[in-house]
mmCIF file of the protein (N, C-alpha, C, O) and its ligand, coordinates in Angstrom:
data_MODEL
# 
_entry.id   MODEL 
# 
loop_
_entity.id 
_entity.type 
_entity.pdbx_number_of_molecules 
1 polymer     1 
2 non-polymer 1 
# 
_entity_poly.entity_id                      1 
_entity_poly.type                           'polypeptide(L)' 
_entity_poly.nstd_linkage                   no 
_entity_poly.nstd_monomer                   no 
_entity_poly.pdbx_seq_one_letter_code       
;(UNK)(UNK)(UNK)(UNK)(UNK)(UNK)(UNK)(UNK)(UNK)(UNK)(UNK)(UNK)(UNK)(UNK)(UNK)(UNK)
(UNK)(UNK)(UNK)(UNK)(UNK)(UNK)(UNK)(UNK)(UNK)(UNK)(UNK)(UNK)(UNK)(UNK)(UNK)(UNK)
(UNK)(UNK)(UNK)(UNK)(UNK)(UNK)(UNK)(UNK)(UNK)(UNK)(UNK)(UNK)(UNK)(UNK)(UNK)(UNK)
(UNK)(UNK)(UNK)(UNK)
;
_entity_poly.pdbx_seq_one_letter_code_can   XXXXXXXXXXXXXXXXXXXXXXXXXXXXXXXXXXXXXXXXXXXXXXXXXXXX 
_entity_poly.pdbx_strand_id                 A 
# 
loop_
_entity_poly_seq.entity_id 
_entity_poly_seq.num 
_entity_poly_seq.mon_id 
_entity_poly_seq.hetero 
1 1  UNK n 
1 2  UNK n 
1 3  UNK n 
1 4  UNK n 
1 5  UNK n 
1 6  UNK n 
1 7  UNK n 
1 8  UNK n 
1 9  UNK n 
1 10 UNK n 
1 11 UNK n 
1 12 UNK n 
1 13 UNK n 
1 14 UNK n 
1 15 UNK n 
1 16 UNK n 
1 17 UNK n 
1 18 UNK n 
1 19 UNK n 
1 20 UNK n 
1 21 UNK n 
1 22 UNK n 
1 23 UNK n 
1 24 UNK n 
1 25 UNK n 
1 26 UNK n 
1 27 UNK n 
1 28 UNK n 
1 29 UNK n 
1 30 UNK n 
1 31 UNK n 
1 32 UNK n 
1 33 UNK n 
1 34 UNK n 
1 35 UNK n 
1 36 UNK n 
1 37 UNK n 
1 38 UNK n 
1 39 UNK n 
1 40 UNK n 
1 41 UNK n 
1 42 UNK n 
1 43 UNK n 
1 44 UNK n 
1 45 UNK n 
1 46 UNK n 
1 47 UNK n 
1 48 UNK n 
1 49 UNK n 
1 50 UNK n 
1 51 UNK n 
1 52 UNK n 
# 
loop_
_struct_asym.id 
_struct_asym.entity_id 
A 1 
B 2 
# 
loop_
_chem_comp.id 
_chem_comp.type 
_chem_comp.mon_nstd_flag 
UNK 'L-peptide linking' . 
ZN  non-polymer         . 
# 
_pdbx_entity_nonpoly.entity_id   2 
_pdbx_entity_nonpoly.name        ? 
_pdbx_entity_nonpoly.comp_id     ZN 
# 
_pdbx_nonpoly_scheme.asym_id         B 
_pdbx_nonpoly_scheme.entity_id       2 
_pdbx_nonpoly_scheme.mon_id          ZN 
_pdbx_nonpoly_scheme.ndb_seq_num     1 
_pdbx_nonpoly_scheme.pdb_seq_num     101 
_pdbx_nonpoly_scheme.auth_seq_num    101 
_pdbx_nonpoly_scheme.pdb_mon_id      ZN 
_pdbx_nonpoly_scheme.auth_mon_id     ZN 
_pdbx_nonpoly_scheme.pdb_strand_id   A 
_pdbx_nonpoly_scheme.pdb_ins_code    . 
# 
loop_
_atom_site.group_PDB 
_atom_site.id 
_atom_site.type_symbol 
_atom_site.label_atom_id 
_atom_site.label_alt_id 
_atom_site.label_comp_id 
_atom_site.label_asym_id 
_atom_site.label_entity_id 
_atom_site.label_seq_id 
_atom_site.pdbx_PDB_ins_code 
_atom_site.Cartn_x 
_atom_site.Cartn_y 
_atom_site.Cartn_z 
_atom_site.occupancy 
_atom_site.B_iso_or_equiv 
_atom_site.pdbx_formal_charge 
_atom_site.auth_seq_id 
_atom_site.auth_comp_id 
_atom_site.auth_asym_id 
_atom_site.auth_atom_id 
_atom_site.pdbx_PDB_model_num 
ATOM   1   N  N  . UNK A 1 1  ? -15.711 60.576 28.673 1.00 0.00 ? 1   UNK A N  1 
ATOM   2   C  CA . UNK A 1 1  ? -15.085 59.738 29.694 1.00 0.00 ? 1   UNK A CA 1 
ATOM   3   C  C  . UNK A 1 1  ? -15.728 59.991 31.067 1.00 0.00 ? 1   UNK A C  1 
ATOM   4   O  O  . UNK A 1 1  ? -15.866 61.130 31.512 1.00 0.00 ? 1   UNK A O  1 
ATOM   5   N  N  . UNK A 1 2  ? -16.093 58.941 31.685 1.00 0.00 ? 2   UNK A N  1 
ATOM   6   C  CA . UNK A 1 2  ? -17.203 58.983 33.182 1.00 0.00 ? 2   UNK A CA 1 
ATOM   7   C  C  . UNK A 1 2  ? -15.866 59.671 34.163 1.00 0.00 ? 2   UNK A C  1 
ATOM   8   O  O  . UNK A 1 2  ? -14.699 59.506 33.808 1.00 0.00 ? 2   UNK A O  1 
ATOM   9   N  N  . UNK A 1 3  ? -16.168 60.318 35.208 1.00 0.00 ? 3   UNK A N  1 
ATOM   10  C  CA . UNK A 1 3  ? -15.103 61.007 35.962 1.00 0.00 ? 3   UNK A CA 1 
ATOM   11  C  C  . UNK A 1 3  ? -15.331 60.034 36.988 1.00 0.00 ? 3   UNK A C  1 
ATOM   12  O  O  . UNK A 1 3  ? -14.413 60.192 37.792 1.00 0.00 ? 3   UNK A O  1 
ATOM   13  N  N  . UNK A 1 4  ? -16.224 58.931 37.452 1.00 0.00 ? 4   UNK A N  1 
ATOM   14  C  CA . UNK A 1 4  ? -16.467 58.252 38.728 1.00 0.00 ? 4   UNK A CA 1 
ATOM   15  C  C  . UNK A 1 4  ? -15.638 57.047 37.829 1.00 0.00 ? 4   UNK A C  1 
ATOM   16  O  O  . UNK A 1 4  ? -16.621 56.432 37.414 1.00 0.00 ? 4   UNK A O  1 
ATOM   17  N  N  . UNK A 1 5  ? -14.545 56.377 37.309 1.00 0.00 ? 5   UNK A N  1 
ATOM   18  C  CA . UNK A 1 5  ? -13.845 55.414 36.763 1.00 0.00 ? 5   UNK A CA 1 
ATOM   19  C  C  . UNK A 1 5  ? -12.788 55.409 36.807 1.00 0.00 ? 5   UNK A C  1 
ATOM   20  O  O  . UNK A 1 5  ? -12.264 56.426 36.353 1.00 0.00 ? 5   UNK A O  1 
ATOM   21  N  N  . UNK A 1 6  ? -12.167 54.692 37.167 1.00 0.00 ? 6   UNK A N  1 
ATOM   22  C  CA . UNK A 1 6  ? -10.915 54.428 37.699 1.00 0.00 ? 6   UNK A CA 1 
ATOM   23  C  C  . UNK A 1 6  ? -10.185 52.904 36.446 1.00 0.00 ? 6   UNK A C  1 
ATOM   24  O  O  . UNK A 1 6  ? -10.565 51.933 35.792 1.00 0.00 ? 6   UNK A O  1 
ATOM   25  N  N  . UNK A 1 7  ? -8.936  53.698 36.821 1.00 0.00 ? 7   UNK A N  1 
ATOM   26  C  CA . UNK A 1 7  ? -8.290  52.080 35.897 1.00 0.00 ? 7   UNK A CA 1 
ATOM   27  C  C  . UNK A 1 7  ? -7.361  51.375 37.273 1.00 0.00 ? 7   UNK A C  1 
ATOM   28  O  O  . UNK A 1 7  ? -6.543  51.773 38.102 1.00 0.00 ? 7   UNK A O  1 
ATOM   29  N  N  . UNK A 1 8  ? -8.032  50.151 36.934 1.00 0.00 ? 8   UNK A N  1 
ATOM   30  C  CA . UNK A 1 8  ? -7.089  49.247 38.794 1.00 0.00 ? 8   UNK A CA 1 
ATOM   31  C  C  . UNK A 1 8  ? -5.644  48.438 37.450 1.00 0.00 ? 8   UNK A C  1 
ATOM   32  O  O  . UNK A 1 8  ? -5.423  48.926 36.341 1.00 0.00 ? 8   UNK A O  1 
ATOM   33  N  N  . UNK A 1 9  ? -5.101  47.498 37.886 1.00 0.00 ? 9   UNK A N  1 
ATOM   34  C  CA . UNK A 1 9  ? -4.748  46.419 37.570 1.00 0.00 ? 9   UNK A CA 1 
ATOM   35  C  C  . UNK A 1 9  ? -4.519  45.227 38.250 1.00 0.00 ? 9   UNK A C  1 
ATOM   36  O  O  . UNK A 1 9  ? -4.780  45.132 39.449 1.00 0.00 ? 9   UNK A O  1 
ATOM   37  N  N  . UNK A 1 10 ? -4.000  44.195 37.519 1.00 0.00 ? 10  UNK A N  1 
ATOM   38  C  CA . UNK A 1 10 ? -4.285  43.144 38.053 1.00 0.00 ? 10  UNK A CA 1 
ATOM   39  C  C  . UNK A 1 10 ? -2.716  42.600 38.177 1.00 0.00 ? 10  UNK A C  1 
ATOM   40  O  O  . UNK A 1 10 ? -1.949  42.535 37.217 1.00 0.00 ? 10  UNK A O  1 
ATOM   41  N  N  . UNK A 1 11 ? -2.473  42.322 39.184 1.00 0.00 ? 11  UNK A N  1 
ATOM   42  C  CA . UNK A 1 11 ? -1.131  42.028 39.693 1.00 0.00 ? 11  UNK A CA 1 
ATOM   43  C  C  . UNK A 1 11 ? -1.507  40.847 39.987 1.00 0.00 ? 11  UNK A C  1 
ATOM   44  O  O  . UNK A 1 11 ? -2.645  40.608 40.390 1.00 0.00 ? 11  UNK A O  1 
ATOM   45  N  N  . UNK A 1 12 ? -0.305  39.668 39.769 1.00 0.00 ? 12  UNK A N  1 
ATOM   46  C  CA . UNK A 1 12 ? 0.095   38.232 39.606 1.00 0.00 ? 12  UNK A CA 1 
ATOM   47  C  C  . UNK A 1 12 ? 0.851   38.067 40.997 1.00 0.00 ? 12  UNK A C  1 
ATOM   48  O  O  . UNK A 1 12 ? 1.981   38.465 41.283 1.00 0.00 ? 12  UNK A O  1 
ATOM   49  N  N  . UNK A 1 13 ? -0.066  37.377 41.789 1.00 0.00 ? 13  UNK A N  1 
ATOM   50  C  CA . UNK A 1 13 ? 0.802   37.044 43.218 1.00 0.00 ? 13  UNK A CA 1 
ATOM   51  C  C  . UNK A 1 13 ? 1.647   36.341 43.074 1.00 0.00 ? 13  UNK A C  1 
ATOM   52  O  O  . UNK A 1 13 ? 2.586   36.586 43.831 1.00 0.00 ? 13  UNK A O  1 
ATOM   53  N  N  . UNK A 1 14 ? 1.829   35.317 42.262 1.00 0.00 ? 14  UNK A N  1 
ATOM   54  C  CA . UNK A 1 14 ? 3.557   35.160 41.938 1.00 0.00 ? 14  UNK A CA 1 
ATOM   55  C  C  . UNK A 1 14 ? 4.419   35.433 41.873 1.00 0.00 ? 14  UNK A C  1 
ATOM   56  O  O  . UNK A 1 14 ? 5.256   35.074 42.702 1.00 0.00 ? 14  UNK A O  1 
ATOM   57  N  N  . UNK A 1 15 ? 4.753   36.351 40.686 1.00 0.00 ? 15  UNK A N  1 
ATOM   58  C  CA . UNK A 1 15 ? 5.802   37.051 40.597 1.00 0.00 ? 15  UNK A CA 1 
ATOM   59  C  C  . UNK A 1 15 ? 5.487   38.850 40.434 1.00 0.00 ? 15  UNK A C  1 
ATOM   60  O  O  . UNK A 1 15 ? 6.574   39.385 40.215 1.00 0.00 ? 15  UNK A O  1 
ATOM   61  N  N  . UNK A 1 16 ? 4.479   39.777 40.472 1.00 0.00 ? 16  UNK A N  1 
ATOM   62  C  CA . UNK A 1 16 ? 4.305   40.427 40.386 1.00 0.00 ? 16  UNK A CA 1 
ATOM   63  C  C  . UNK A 1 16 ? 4.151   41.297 39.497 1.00 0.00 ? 16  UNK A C  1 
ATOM   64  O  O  . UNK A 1 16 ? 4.231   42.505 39.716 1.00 0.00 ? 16  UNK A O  1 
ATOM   65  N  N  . UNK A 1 17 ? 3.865   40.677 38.168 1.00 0.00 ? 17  UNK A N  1 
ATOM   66  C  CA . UNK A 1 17 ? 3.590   41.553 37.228 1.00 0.00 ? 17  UNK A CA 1 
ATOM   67  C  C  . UNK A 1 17 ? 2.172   41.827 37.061 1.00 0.00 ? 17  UNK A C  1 
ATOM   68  O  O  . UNK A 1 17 ? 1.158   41.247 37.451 1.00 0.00 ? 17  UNK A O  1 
ATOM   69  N  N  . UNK A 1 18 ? 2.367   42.788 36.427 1.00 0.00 ? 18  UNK A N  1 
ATOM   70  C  CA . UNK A 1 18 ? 0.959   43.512 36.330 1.00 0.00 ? 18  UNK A CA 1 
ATOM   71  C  C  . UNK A 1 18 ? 0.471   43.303 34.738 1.00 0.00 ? 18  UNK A C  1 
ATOM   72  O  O  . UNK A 1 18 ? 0.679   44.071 33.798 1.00 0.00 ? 18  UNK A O  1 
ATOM   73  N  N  . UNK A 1 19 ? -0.175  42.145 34.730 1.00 0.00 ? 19  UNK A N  1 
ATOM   74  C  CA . UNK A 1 19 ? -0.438  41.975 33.146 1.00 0.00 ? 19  UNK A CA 1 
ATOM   75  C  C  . UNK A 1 19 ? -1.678  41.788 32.593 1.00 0.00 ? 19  UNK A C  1 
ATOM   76  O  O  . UNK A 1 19 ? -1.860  41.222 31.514 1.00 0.00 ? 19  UNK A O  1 
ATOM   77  N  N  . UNK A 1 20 ? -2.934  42.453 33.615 1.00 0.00 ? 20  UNK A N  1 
ATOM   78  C  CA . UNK A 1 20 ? -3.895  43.176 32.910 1.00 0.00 ? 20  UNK A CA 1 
ATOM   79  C  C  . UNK A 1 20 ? -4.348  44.554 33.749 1.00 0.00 ? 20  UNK A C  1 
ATOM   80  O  O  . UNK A 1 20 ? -3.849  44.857 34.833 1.00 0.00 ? 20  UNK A O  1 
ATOM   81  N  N  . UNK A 1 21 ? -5.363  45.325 33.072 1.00 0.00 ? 21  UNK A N  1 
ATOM   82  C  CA . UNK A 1 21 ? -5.937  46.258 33.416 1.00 0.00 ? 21  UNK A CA 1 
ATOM   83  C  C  . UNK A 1 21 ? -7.386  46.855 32.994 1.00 0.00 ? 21  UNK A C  1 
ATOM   84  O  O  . UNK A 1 21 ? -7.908  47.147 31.918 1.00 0.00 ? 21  UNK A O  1 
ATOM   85  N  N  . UNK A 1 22 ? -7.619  46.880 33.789 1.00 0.00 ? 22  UNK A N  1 
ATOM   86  C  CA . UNK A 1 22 ? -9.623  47.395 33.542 1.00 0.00 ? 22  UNK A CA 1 
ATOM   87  C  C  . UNK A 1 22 ? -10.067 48.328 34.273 1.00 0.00 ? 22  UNK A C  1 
ATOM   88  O  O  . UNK A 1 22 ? -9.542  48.378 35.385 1.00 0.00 ? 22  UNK A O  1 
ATOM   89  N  N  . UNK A 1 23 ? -11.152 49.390 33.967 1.00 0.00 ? 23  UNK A N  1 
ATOM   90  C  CA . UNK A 1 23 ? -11.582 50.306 34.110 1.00 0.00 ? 23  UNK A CA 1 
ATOM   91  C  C  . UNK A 1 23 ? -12.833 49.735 35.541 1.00 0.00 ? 23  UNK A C  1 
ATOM   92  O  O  . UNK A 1 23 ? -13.256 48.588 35.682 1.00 0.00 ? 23  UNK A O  1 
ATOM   93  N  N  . UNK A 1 24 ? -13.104 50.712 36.246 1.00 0.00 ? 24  UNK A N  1 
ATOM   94  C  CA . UNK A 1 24 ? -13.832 50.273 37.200 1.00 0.00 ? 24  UNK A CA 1 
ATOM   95  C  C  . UNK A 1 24 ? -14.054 51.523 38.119 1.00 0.00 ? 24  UNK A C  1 
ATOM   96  O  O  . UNK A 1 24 ? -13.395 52.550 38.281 1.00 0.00 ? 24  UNK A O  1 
ATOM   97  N  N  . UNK A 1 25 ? -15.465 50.964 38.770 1.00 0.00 ? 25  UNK A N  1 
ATOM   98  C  CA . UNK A 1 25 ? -16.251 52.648 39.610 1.00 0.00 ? 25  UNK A CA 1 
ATOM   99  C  C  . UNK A 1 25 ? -15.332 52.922 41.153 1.00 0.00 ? 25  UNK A C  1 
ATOM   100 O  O  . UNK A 1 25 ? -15.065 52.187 42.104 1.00 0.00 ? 25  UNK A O  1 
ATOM   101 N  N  . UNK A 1 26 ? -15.176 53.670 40.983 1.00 0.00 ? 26  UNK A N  1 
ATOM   102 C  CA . UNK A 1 26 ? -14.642 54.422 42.289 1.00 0.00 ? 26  UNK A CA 1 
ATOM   103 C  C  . UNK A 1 26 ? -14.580 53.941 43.671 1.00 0.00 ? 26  UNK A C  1 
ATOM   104 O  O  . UNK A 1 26 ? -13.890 53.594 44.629 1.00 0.00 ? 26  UNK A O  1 
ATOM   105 N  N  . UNK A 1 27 ? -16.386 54.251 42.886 1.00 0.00 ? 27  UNK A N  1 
ATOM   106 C  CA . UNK A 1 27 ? -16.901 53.495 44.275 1.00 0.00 ? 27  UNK A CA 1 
ATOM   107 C  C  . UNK A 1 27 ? -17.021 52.150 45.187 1.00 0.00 ? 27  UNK A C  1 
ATOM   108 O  O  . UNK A 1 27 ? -17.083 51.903 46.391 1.00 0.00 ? 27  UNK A O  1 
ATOM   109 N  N  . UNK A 1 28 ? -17.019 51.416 43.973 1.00 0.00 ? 28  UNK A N  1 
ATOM   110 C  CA . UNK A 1 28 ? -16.098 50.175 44.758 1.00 0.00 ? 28  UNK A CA 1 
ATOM   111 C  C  . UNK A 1 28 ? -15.521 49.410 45.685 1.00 0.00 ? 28  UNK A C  1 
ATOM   112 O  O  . UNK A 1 28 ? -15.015 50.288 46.383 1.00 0.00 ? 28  UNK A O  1 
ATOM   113 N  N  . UNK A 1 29 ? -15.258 48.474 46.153 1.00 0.00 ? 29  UNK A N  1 
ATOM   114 C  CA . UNK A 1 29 ? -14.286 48.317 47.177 1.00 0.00 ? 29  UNK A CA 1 
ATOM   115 C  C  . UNK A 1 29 ? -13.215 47.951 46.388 1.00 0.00 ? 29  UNK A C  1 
ATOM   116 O  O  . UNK A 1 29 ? -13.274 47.464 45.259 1.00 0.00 ? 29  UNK A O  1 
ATOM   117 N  N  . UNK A 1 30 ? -12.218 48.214 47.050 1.00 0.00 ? 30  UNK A N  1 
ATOM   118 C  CA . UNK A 1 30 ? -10.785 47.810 46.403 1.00 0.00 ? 30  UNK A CA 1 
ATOM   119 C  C  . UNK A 1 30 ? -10.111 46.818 46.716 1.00 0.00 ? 30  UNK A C  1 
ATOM   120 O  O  . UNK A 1 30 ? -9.862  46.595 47.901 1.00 0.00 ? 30  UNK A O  1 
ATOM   121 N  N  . UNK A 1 31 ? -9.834  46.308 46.085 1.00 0.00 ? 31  UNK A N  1 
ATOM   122 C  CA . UNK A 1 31 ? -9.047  45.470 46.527 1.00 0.00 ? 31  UNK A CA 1 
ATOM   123 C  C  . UNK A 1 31 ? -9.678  44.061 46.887 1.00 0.00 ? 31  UNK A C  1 
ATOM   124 O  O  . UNK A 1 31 ? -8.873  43.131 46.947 1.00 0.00 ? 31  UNK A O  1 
ATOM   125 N  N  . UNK A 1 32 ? -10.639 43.857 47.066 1.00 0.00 ? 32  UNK A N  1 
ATOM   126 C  CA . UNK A 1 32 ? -11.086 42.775 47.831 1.00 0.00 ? 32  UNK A CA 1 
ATOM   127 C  C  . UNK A 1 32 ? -11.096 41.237 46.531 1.00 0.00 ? 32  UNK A C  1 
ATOM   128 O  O  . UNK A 1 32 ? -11.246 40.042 46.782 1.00 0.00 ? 32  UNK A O  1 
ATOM   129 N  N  . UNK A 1 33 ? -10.892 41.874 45.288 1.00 0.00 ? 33  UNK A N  1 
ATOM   130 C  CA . UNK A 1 33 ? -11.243 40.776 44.546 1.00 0.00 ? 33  UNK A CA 1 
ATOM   131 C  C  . UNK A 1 33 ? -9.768  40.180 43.916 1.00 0.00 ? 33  UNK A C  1 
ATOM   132 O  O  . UNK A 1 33 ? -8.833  40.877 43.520 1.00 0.00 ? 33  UNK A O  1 
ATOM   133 N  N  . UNK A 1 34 ? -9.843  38.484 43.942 1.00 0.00 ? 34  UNK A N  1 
ATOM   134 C  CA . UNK A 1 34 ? -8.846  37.810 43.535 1.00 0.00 ? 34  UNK A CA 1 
ATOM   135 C  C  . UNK A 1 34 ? -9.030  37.132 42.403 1.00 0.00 ? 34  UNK A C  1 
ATOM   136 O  O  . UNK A 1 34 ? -9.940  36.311 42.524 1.00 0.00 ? 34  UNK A O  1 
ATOM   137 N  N  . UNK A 1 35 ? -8.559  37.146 41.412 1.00 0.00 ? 35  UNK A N  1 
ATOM   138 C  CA . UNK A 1 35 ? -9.217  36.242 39.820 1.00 0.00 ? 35  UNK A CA 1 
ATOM   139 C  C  . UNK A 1 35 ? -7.935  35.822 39.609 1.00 0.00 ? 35  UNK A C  1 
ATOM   140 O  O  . UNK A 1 35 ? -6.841  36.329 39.859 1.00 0.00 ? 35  UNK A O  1 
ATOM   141 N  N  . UNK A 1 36 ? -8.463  34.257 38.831 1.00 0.00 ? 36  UNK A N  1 
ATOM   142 C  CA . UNK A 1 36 ? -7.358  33.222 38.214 1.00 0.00 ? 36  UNK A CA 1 
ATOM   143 C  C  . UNK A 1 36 ? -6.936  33.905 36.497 1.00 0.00 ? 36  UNK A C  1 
ATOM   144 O  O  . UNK A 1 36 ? -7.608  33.819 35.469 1.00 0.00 ? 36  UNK A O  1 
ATOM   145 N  N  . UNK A 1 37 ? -5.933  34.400 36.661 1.00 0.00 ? 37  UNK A N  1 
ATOM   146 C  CA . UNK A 1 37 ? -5.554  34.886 35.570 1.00 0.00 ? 37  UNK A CA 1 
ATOM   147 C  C  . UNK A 1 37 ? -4.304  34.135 34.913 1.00 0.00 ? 37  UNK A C  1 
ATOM   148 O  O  . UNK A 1 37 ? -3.396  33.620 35.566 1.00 0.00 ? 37  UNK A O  1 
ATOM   149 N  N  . UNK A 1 38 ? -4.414  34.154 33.308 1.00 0.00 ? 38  UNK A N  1 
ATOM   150 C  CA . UNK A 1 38 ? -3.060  33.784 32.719 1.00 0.00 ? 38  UNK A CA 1 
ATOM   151 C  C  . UNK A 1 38 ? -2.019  34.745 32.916 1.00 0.00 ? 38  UNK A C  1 
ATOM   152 O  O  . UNK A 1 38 ? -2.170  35.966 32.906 1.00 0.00 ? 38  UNK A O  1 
ATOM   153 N  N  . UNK A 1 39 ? -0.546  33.879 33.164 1.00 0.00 ? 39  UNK A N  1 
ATOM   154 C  CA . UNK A 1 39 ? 0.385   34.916 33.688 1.00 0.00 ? 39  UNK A CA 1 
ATOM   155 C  C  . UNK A 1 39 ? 1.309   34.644 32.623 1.00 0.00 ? 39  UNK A C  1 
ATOM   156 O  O  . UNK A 1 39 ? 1.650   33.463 32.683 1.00 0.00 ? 39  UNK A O  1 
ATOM   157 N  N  . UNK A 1 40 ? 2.128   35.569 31.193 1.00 0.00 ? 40  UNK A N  1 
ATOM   158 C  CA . UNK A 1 40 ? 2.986   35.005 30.552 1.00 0.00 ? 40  UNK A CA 1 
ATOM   159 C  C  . UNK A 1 40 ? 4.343   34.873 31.029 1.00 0.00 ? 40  UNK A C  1 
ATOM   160 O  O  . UNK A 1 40 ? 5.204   34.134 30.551 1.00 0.00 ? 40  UNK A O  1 
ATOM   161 N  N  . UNK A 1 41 ? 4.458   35.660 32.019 1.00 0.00 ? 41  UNK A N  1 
ATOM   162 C  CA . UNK A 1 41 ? 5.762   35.197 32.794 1.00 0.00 ? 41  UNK A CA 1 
ATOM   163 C  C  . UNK A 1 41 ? 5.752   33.956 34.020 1.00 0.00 ? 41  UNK A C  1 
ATOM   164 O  O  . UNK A 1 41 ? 6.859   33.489 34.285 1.00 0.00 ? 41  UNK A O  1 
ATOM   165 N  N  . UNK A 1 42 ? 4.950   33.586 34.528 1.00 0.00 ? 42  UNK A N  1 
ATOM   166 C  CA . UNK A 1 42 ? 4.858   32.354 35.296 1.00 0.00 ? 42  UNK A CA 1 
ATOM   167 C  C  . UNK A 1 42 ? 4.440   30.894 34.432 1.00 0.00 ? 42  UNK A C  1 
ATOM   168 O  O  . UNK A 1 42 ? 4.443   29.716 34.788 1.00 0.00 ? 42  UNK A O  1 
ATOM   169 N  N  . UNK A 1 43 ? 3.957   31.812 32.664 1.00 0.00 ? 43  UNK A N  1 
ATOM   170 C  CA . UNK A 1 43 ? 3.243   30.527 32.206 1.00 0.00 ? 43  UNK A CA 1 
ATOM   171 C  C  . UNK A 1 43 ? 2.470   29.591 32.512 1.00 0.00 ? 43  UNK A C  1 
ATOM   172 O  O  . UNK A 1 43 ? 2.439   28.452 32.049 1.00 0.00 ? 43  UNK A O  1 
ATOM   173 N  N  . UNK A 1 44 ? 1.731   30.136 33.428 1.00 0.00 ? 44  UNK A N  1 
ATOM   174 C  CA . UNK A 1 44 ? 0.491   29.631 34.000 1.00 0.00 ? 44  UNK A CA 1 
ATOM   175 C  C  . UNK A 1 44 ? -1.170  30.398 34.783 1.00 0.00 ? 44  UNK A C  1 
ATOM   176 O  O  . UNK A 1 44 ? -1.235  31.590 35.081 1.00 0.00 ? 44  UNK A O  1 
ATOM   177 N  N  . UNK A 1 45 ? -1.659  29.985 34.867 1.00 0.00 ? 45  UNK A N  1 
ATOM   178 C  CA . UNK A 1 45 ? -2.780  30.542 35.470 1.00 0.00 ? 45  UNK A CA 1 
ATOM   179 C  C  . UNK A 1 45 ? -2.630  30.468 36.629 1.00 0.00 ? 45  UNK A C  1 
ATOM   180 O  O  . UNK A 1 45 ? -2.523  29.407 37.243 1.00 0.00 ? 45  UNK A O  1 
ATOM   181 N  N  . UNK A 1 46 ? -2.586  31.948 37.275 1.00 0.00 ? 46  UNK A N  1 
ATOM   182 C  CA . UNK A 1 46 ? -2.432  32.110 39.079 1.00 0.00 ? 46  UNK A CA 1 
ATOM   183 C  C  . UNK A 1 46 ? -3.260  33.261 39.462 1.00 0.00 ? 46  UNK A C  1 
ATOM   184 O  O  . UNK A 1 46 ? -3.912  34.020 38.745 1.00 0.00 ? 46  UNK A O  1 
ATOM   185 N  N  . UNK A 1 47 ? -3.116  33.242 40.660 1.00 0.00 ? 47  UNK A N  1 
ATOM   186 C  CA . UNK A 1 47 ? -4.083  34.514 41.331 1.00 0.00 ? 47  UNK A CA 1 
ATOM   187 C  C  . UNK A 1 47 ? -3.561  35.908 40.971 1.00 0.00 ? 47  UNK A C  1 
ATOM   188 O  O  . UNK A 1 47 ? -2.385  36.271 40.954 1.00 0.00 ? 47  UNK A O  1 
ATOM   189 N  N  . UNK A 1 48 ? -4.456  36.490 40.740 1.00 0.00 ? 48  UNK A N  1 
ATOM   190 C  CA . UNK A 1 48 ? -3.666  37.959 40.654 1.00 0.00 ? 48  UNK A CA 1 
ATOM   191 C  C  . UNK A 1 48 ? -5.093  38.392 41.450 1.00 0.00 ? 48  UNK A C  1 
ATOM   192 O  O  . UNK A 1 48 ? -6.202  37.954 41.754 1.00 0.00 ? 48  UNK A O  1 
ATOM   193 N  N  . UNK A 1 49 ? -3.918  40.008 41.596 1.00 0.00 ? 49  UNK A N  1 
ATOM   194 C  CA . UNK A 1 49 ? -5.123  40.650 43.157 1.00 0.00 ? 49  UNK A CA 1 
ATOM   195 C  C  . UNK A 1 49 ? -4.860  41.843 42.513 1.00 0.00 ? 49  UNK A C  1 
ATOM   196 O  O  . UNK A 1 49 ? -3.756  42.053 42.010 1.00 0.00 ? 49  UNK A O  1 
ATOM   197 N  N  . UNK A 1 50 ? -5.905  42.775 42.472 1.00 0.00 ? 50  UNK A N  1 
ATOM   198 C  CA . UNK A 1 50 ? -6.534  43.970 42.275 1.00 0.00 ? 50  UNK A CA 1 
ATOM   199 C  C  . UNK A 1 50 ? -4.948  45.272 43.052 1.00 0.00 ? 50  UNK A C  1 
ATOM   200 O  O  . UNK A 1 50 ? -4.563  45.400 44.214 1.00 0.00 ? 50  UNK A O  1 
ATOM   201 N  N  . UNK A 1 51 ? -4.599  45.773 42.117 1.00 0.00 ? 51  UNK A N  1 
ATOM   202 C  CA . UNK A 1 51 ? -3.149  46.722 42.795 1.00 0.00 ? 51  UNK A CA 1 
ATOM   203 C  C  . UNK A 1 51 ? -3.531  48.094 41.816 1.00 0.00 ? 51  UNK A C  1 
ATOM   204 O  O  . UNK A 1 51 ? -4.345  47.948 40.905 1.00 0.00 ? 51  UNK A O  1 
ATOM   205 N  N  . UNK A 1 52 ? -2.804  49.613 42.098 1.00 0.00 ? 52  UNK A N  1 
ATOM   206 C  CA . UNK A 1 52 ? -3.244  50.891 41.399 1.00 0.00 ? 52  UNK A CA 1 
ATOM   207 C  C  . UNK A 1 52 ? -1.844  50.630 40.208 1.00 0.00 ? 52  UNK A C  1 
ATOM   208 O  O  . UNK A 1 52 ? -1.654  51.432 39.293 1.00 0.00 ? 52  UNK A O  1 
HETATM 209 ZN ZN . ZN  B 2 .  ? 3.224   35.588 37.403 1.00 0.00 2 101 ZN  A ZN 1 
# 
């Protein structure tokens, strides 16, 4: 397991669930990225933003 990897998730600006998660470098910036994700509690595709 790389020690510079981090697990973020992906929080649903809708309603706030956190319903994915991926591994990613440290080093990074955080936060800065927004992706159209499926949400099964909004039942739709919305923004979710990068949260720990
Ligand atoms: Zn949602």
């Amino acid at each position: 397991m790389a020690k510079n990897r981090t697990i973020i998730h992906l929080e649903c600006k809708g309603c706030g669930m956190k319903n994915y998660s991926k591994r990613v470098s440290k080093k990074r910036v955080y936060g800065k990225l927004g992706l159209s994700k499926y949400c099964s509690k909004c039942r739709k595709h919305s923004d979710h933003k990068e949260t720990k």
